[in-house]
SETOR-340622 format. One line per field, with one value per residue: x, y, z of N, C-alpha, C in turn; chain; residue number from 1. Coordinates in Angstrom, 3 decimals. Layout:
<recs>
n.xx: [X  ...];
n.yy: [Y  ...];
n.zz: [Z  ...];
ca.xx: [X  ...];
ca.yy: [Y  ...];
ca.zz: [Z  ...];
c.xx: [X  ...];
c.yy: [Y  ...];
c.zz: [Z  ...];
chaine: [A  ...];
num: [NUM  ...];
</recs>
This chain:
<recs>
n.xx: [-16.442  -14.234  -12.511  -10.311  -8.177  -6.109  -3.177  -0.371  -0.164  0.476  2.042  5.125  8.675  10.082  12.344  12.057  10.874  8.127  6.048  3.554  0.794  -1.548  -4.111  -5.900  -8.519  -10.880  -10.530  -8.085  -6.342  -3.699  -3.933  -4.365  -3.668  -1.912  -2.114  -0.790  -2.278  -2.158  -3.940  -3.644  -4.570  -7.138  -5.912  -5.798  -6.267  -3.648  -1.607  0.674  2.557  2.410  2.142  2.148  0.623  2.696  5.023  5.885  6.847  5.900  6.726  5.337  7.493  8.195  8.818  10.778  13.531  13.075  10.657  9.144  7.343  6.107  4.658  3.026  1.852  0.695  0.162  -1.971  -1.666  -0.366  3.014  4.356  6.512  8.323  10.547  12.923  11.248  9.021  7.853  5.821  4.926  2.965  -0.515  -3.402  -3.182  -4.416  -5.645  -5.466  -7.091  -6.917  -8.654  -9.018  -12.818  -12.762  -12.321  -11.137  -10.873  -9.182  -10.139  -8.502  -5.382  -3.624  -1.338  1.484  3.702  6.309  7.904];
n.yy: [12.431  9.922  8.922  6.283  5.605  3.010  2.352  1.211  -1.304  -4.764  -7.297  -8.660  -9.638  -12.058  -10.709  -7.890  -4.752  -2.596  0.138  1.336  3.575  5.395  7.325  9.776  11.268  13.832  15.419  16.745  14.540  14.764  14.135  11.405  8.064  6.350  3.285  0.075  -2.967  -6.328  -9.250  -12.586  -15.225  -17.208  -16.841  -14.767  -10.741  -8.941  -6.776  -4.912  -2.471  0.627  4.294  7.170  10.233  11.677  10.654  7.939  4.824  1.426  -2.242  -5.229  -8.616  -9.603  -7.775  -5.970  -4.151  -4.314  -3.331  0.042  2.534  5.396  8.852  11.823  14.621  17.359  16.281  14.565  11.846  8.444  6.260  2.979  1.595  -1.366  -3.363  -6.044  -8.268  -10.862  -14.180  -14.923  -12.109  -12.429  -10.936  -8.762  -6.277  -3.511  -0.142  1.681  4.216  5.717  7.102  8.552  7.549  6.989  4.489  3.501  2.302  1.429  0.102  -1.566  -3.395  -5.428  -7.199  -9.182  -11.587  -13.306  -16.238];
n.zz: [3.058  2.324  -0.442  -1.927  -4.465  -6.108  -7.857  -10.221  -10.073  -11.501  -13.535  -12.969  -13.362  -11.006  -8.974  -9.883  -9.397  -8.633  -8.166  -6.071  -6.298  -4.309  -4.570  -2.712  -1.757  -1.042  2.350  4.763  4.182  5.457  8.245  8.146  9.499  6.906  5.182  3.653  2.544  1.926  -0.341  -0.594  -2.621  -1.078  1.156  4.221  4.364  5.185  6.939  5.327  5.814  7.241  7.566  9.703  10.641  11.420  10.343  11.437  10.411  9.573  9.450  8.011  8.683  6.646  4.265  4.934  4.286  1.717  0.503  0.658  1.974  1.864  1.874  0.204  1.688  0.246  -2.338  -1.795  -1.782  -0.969  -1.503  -2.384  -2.861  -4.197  -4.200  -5.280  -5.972  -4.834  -6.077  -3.714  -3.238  -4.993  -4.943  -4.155  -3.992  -1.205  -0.574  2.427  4.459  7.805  10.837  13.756  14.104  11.443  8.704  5.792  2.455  -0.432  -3.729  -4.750  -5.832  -8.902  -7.947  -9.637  -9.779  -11.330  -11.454];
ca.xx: [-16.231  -13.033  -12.305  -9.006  -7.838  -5.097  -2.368  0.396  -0.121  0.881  2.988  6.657  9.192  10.701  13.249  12.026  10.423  6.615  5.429  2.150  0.155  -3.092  -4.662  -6.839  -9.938  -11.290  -10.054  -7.649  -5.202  -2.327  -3.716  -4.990  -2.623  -2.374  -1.531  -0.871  -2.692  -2.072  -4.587  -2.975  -5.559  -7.099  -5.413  -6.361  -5.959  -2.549  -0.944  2.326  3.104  1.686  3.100  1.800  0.633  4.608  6.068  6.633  6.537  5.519  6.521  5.745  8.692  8.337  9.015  11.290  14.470  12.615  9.364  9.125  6.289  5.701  3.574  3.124  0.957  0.792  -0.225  -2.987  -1.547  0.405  3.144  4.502  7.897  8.068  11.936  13.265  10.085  8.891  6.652  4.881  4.311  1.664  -1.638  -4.461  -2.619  -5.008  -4.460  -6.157  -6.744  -7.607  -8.349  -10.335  -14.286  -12.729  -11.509  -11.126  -10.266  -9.429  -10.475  -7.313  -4.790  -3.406  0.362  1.874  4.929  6.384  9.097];
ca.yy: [11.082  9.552  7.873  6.014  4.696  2.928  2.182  0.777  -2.612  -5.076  -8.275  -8.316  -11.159  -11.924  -9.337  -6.315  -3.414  -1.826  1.387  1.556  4.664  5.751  8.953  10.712  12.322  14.384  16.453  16.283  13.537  14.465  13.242  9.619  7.016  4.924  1.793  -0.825  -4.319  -7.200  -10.324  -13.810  -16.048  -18.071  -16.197  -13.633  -9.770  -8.873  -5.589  -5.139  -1.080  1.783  5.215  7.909  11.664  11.924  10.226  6.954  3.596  0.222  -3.342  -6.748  -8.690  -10.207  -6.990  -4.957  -3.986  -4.509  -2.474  1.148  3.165  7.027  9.902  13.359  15.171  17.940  15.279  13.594  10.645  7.663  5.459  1.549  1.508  -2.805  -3.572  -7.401  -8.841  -12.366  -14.958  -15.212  -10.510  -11.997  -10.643  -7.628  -5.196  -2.591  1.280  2.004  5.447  5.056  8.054  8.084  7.911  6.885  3.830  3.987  1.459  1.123  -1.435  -2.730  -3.443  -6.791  -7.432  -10.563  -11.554  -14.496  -16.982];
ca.zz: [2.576  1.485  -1.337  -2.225  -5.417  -5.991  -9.458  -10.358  -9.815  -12.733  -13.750  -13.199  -12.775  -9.654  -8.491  -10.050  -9.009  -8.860  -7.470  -6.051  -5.372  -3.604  -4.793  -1.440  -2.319  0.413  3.388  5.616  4.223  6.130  9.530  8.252  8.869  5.685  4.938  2.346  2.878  0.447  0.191  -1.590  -3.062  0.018  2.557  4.822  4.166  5.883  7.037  4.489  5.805  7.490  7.831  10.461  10.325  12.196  9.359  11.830  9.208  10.295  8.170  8.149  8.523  5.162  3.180  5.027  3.384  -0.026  0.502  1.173  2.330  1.909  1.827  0.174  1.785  -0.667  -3.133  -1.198  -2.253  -0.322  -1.899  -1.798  -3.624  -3.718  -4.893  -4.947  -5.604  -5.031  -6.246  -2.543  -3.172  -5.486  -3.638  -4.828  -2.391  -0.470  0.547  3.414  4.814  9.340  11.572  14.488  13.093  10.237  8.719  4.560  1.726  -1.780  -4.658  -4.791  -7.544  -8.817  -8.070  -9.619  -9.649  -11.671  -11.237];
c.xx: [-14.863  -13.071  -10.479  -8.693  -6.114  -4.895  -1.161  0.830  0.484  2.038  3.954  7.482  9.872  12.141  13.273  10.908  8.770  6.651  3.930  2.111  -1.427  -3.820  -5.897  -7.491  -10.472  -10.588  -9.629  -6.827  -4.070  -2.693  -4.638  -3.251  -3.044  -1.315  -1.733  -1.157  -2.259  -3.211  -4.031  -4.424  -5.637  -6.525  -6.106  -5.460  -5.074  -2.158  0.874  3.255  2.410  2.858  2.033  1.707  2.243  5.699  6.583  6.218  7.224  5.775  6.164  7.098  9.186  8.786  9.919  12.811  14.102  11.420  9.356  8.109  6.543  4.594  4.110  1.986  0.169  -0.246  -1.878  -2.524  -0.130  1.335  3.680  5.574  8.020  9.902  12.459  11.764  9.964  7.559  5.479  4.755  3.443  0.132  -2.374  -3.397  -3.617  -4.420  -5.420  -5.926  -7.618  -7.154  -9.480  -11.803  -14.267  -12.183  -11.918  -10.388  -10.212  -9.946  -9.472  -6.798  -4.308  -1.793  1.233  3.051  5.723  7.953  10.093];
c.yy: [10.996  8.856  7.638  5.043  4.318  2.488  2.017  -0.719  -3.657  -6.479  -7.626  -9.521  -11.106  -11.177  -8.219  -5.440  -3.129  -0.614  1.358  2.688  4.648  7.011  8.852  11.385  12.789  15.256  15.926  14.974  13.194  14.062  12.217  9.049  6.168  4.286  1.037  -2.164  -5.311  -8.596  -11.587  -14.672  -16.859  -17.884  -14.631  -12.439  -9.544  -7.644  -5.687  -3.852  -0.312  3.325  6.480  8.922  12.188  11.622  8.240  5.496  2.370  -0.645  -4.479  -7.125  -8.845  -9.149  -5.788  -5.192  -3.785  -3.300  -0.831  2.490  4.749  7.722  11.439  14.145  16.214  17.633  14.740  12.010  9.483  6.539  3.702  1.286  -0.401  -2.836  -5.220  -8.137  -10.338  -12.930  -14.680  -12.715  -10.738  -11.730  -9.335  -6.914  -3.541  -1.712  1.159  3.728  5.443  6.370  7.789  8.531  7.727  6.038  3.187  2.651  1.636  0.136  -2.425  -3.095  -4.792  -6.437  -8.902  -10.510  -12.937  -15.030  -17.088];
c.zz: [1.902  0.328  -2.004  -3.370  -5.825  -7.328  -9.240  -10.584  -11.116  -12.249  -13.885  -12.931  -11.631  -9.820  -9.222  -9.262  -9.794  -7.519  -7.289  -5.015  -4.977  -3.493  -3.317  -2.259  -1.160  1.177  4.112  5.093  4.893  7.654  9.909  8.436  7.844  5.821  3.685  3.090  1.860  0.883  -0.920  -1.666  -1.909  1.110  3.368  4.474  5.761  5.702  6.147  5.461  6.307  7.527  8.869  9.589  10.137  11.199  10.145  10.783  10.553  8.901  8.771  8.154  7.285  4.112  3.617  4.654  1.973  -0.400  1.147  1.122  2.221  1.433  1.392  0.360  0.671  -1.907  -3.317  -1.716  -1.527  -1.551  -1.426  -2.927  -3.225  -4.683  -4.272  -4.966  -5.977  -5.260  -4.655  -2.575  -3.935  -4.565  -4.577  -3.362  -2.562  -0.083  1.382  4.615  6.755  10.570  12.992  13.966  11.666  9.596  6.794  3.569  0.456  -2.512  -4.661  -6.209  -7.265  -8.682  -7.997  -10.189  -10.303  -11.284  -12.243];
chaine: [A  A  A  A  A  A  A  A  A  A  A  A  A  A  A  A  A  A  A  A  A  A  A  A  A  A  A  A  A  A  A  A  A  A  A  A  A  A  A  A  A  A  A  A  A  A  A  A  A  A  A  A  A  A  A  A  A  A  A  A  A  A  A  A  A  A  A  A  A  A  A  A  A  A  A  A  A  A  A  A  A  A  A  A  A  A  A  A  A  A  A  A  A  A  A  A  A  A  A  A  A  A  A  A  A  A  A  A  A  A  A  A  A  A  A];
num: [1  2  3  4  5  6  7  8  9  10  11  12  13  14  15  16  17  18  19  20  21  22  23  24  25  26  27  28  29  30  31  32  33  34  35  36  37  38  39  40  41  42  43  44  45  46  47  48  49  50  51  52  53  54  55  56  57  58  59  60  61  62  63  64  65  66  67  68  69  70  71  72  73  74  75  76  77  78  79  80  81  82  83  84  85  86  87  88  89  90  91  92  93  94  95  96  97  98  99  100  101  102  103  104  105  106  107  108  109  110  111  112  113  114  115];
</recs>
């Protein structure tokens, strides 16, 4: 069984910086792909980031240049480096850990962002 918790989350004003991580519990971390989801009040849960076993990283369009995805295996733990941040990055943003037979979520942290 997996379990994934995630931290960092928190008020900040628009154009600064948050780090969010995703502690792995379990076996085998290094060949889940994870991902970061975000959900905005009244909107549907949206893919922000993924990153492969390989290292290959996936963005929305909305956050690339600003947002930056990694992993330490080592660690068990995935991050979500968020830099330039905007009112519309407020959202609970999701890790998500997805292998085959296996498809893994966190609680989710708050990330708001003011004007």
């Amino acid at each position: 069984q997996v379990q994934l918790v995630e931290s960092g989350g928190g008020l900040v004003q628009a154009g600064g910086s948050l780090r969010l991580s995703c502690a792995c519990s379990g076996r085998l971390f290094s060949i889940y792909v994870m991902g970061w989801y975000r959900q905005a009040p009244g909107k549907q849960r949206e893919l922000v980031a993924t990153i492969t076993p390989g290292g290959n990283i996936n963005y929305t369009d909305s956050v690339k240049g600003r947002f930056t995805i990694s992993r330490d295996n080592a660690k068990n733990t995935a991050y979500l480096q968020m830099n330039s941040l905007k009112p519309e990055d407020t959202a609970v943003y999701y890790c998500n850990a997805r292998r085959s037979g296996g498809d893994y979520w966190g609680q989710g942290t708050q990330v708001t962002v003011s004007s």
